[in-house]
C-alpha positions as CSV (number, residue, x, y, z in Angstrom):
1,X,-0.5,25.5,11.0
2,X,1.6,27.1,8.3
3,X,0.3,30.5,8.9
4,X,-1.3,31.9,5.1
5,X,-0.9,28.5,3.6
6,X,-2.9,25.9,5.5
7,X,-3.8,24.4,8.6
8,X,-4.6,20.9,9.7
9,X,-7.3,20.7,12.0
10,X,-8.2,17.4,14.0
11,X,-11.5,17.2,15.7
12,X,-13.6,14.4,17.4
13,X,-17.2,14.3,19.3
14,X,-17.8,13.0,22.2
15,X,-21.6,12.4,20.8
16,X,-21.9,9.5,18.9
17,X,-24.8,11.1,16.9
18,X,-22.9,14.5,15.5
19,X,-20.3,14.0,13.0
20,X,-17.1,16.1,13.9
21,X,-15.9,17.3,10.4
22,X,-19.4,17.9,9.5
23,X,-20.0,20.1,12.1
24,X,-17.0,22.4,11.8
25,X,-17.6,22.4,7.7
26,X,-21.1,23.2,8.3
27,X,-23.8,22.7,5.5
28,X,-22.1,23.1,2.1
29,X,-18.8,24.4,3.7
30,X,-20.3,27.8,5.1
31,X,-18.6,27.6,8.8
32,X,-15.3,26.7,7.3
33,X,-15.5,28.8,3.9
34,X,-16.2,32.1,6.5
35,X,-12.9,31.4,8.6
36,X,-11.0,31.0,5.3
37,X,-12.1,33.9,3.9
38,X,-10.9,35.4,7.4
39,X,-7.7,33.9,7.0
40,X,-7.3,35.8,3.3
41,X,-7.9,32.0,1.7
42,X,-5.9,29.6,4.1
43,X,-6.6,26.2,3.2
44,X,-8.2,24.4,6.6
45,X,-8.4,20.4,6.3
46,X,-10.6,19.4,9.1
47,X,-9.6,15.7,10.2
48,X,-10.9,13.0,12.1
49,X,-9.1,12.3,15.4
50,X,-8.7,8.5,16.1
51,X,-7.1,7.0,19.4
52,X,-5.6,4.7,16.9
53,X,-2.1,6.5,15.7
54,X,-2.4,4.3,12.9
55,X,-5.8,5.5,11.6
56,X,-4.7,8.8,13.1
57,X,-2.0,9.6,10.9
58,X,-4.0,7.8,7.7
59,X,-6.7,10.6,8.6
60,X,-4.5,13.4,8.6
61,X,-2.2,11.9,5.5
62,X,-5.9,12.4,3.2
63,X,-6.3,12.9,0.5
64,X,-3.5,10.3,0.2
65,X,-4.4,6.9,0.2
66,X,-2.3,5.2,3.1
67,X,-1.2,1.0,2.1
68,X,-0.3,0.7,5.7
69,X,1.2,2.2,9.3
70,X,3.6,0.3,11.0
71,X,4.9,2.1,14.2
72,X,8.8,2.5,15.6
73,X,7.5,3.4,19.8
74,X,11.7,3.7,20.6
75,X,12.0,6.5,17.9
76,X,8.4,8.0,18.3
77,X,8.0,7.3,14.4
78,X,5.6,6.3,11.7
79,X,6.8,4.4,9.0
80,X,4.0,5.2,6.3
81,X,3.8,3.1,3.4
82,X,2.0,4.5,-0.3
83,X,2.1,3.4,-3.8
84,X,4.1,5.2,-6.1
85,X,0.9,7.2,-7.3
86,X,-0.6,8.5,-3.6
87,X,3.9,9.7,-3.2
88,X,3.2,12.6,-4.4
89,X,-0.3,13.4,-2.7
90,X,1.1,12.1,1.0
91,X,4.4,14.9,0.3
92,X,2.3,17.7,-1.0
93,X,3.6,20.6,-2.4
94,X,7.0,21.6,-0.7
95,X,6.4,18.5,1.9
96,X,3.8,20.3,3.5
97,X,0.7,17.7,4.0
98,X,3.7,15.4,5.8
99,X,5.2,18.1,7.8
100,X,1.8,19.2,9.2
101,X,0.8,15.8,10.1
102,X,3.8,15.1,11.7
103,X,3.4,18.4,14.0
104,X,-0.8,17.5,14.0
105,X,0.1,13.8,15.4
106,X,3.1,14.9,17.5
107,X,5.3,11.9,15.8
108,X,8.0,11.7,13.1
109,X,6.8,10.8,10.0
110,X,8.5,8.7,7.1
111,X,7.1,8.1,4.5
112,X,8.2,5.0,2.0
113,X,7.0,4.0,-1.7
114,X,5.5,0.4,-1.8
115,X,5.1,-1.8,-4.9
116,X,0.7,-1.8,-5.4
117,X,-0.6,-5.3,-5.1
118,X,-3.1,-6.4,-8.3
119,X,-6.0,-8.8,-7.1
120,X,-3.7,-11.6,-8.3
121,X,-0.8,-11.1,-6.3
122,X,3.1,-10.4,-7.0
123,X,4.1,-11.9,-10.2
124,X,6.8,-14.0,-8.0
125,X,3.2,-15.5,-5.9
126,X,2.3,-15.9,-9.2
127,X,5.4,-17.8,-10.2
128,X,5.0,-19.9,-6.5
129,X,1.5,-20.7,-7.4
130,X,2.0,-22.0,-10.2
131,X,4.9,-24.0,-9.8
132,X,3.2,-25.5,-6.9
133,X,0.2,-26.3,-9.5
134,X,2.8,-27.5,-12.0
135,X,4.4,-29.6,-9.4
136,X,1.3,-31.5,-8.3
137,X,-0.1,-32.0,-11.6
138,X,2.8,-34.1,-12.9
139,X,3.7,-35.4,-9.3
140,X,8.0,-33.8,-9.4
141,X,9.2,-31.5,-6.8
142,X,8.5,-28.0,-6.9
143,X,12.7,-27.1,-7.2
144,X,12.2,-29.0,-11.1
145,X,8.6,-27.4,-11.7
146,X,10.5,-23.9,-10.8
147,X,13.2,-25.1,-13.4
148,X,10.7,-26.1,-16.1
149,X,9.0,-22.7,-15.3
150,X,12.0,-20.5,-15.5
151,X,12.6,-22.5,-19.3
152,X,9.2,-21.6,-20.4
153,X,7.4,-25.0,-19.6
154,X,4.2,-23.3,-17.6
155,X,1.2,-25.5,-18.0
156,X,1.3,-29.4,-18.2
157,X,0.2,-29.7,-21.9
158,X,3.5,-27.2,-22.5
159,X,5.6,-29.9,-20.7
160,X,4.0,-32.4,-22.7
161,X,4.4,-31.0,-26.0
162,X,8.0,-30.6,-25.4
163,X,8.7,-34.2,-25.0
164,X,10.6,-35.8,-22.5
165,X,14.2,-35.6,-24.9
166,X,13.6,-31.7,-25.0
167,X,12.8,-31.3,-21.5
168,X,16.1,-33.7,-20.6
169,X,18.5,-31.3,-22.7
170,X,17.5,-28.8,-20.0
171,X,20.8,-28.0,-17.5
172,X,19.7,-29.6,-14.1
173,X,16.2,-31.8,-14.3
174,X,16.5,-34.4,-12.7
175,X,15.5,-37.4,-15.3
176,X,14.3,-39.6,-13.0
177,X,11.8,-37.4,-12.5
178,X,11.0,-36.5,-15.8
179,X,10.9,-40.2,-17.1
180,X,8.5,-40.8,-14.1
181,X,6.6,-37.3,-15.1
């Protein structure tokens, strides 16, 4: 608790048929609007409590959105990993959210930026892919599809249009391979 500001809360039932959080919050936030009018408008954030230090720490890190948890046992530390985006919301103002989780859980708490992942992947699994498809498709090793890819030469009507004299002119393909290609 950071007395007048806000306090983390973590709660957990033993009965698998009462929610915890909704319990303390009460219906439409009366139990845990009347102790914050008692505490003259002290924030409360009323968490989960999971054996799991992992989901643990993602609980008490909300509203941010957690990527992943990976856990240091020698240093008693969570290495927490966000996008860019959820930075800002897993600091809070002043640090505070990460400073009261880390007194809430009992463990250090770092917390490090990490590049979002589209549906498709990293452009360089991207790159891998499709040097791979590139590779296959004209049957030449993936070290001259990732040379004809970093030229431009993506697809295997793009290699073809180019013409073997073009693609020859290019500083290390092998041209056995692209006479056999």
């Amino acid at each position: 608790r950071e007395a007048g500001s806000r306090t983390k809360n973590a709660v957990v039932s033993t009965d698998s048929h009462v929610d915890p959080v909704g319990a303390c919050v009460g219906l439409r936030g009366i139990r845990v609007r009347n102790i914050t009018s008692e505490l003259n408008g002290e924030r409360i954030d009323i968490i989960p409590y999971d054996e799991d230090i992992r989901k643990f720490a993602a609980n008490a890190l909300q509203p941010a959105k957690v990527q992943s948890v990976e856990v240091n046992e020698a240093k008693h530390e969570l290495i927490v990993r966000v996008t860019d985006e959820q930075s800002k919301l897993a600091f809070g103002k002043k640090a505070q959210n990460v400073r009261l989780c880390s007194k809430l859980i009992g463990w250090n708490i770092t917390i490090q930026n990490e590049e979002p992942k589209d549906e498709k992947g990293s452009i360089r699994d991207q790159l891998r892919q499709a040097a791979a498809r590139l590779a296959a498709d004209l049957d030449i090793s993936e070290k001259t599809a990732n040379l004809l890819i970093s030229n431009g030469y993506v697809t295997v009507d793009g290699v073809k249009e180019a013409g073997r004299d073009t693609l020859l002119e290019l500083e290390g393909v092998d041209a056995k391979e692209i006479n056999h290609a």
